[in-house]
N, C-alpha and C positions, 0 to 999 in steps of 0.2 A: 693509224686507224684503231689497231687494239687496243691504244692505251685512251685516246676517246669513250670507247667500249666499256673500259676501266672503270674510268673516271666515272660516268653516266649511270653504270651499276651501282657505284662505291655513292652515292649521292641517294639514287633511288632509293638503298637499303638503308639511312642512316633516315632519312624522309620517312621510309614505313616505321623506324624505331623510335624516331621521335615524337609522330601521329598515335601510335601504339600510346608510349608513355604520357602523350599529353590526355589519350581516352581514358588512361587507370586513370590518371589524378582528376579529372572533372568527375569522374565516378563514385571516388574518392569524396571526394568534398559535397556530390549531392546526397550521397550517405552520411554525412556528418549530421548529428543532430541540431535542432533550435536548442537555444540554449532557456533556459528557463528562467522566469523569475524570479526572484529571491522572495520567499513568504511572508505574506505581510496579510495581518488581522484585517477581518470585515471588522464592519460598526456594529456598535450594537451589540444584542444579544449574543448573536451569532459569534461576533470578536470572543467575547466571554468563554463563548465553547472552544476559542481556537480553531473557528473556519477560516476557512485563507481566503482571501478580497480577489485572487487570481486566476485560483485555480481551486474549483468548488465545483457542487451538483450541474451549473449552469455551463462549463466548458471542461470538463475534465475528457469530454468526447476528445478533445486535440492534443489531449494527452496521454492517451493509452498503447499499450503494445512498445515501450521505449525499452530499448537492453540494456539502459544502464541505470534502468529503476526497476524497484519491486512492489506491487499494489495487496496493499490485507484490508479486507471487510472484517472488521474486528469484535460482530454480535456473534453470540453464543446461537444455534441452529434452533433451539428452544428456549429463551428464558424465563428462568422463574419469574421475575417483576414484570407486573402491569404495563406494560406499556402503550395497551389500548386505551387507559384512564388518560391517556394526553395526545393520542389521537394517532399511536403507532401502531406495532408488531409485535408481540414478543418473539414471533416466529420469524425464520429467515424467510422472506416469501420470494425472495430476489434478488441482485445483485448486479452490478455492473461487470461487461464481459472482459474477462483478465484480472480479475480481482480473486486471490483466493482468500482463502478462511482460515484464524487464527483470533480463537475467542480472548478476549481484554480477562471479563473475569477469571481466565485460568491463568491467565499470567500475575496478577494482584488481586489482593481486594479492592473492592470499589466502597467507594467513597463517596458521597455529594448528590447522588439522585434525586430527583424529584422528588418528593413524601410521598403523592400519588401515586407512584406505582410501585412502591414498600421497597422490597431487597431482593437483588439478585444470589445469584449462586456464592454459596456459604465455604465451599469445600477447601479443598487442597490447591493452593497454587504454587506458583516458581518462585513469587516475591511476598515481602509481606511488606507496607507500608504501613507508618508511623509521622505525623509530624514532618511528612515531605521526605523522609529518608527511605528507601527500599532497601531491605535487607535479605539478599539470597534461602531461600527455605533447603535447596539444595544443592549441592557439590554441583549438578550440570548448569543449574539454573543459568550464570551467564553466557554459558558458551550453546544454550538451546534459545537464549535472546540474538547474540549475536548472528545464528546459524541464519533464522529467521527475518532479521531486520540489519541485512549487510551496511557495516559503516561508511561503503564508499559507494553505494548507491542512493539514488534519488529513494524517498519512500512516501508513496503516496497509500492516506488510509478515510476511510469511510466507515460511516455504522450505520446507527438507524437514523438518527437524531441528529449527530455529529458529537454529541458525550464520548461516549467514549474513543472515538478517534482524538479527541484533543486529551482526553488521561493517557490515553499512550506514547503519543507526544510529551506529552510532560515528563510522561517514565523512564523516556530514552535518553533525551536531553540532560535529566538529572543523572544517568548513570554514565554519563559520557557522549551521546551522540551529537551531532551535529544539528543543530536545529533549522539552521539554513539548507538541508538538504530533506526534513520531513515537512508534508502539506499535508494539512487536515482538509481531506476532502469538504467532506460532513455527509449529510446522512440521503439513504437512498429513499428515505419515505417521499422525499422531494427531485428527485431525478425525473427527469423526461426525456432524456438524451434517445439516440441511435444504438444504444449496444445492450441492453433491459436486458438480462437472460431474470426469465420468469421459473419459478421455484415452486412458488404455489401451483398444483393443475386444478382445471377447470371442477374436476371430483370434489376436492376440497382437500386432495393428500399431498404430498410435499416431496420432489423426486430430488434428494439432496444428493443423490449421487451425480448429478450436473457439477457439484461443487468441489473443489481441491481445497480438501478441508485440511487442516495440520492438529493432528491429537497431539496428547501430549500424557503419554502415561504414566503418573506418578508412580504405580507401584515399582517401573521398573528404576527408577532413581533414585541417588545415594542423601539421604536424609542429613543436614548440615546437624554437628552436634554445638 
């Protein structure tokens, strides 16, 4: 009779162990994420700026909050150039939620703007571009790019327009990154999604401290000789 007793236990508890294990691994596996598309250009203008035909303003809501990507809105919180003359912002007025801030012009000069809204910021950046080549301004310069835009991360970016989201894709790609792992959003002047965090208030002042902005101060970096 004991060894029935035995047996019945020894069964029951390999029954609870392997119910156990089969509830981690379905757990497991509903935590794994969709796998994503590989980036592929719209038509059109849009192609031009380097929006992605996938994943853009119109569904990027199903792709937010992912841990093994990192999201930057990539306008400067004020900028110098017009960009009301084409129907934008110069200002950050808003931003989609999980996206932080890491302005384009302080990483390069820009290049290619509209005429319309003349020239952005003039100053000090990490890179200087020439004829497609980026050349380091300073000793941290790539190791505050790669801090910023992880190689083994998905990297999804946005701006106002989709400009400058497709020059910093171009930026990464030339200095090494993975192209099949950056999506040019493109720009939030045309989002209408579910996650809007509004920037502008209704005063007409600007509570930028909603946003996880990334400075970057020149003064305290080693100047390339």
């Amino acid at each position: 009779m004991r060894n029935k007793e035995t047996i019945g236990l020894i069964i029951a508890v390999v029954a609870l162990i392997g119910g156990l294990a089969l509830g981690t691994f379905l757990t497991q596996r509903s935590n794994v994420l969709p796998e994503l598309p590989k980036p592929e250009l719209s038509e059109g203008q849009r192609g031009q700026l380097g929006i992605d035909k996938n994943i853009n303003e119109s569904t990027i809501d199903k792709y937010l909050y992912r841990d093994d990507s990192v999201y930057y809105d990539v306008r400067m919180l004020e900028d110098p150039a017009n960009y009301e003359e084409i129907g934008g912002d110069r200002y950050l007025s808003g931003l989609v939620d999980g996206f932080e801030v890491v302005s384009y012009p302080y990483l390069v000069n820009v290049e290619g703007l509209p005429e319309a809204v003349g020239s952005t910021y003039t100053g000090k950046t990490l890179f200087t571009q020439k004829d497609g080549k980026y050349t380091a301004n300073y000793e941290e310069s790539q190791k505050i790019l790669e801090d910023l835009f992880p190689k083994d991360k998905n990297i999804f970016l946005m701006c106002g327009g989709g400009g400058y989201s497709g020059m910093t894709k171009n930026m990464l790609t030339s200095l090494g990154w993975n192209g099949d792992k950056i999506y040019v959003v493109g720009g939030y002047w045309y989002y209408e999604g579910e996650h809007d965090v509004k920037i502008k208030q209704d005063d007409g002042s600007y509570a930028f401290w909603k946003i996880a902005y990334h400075d970057i101060d020149f003064d305290k970096l080693t100047e390339k000789k």
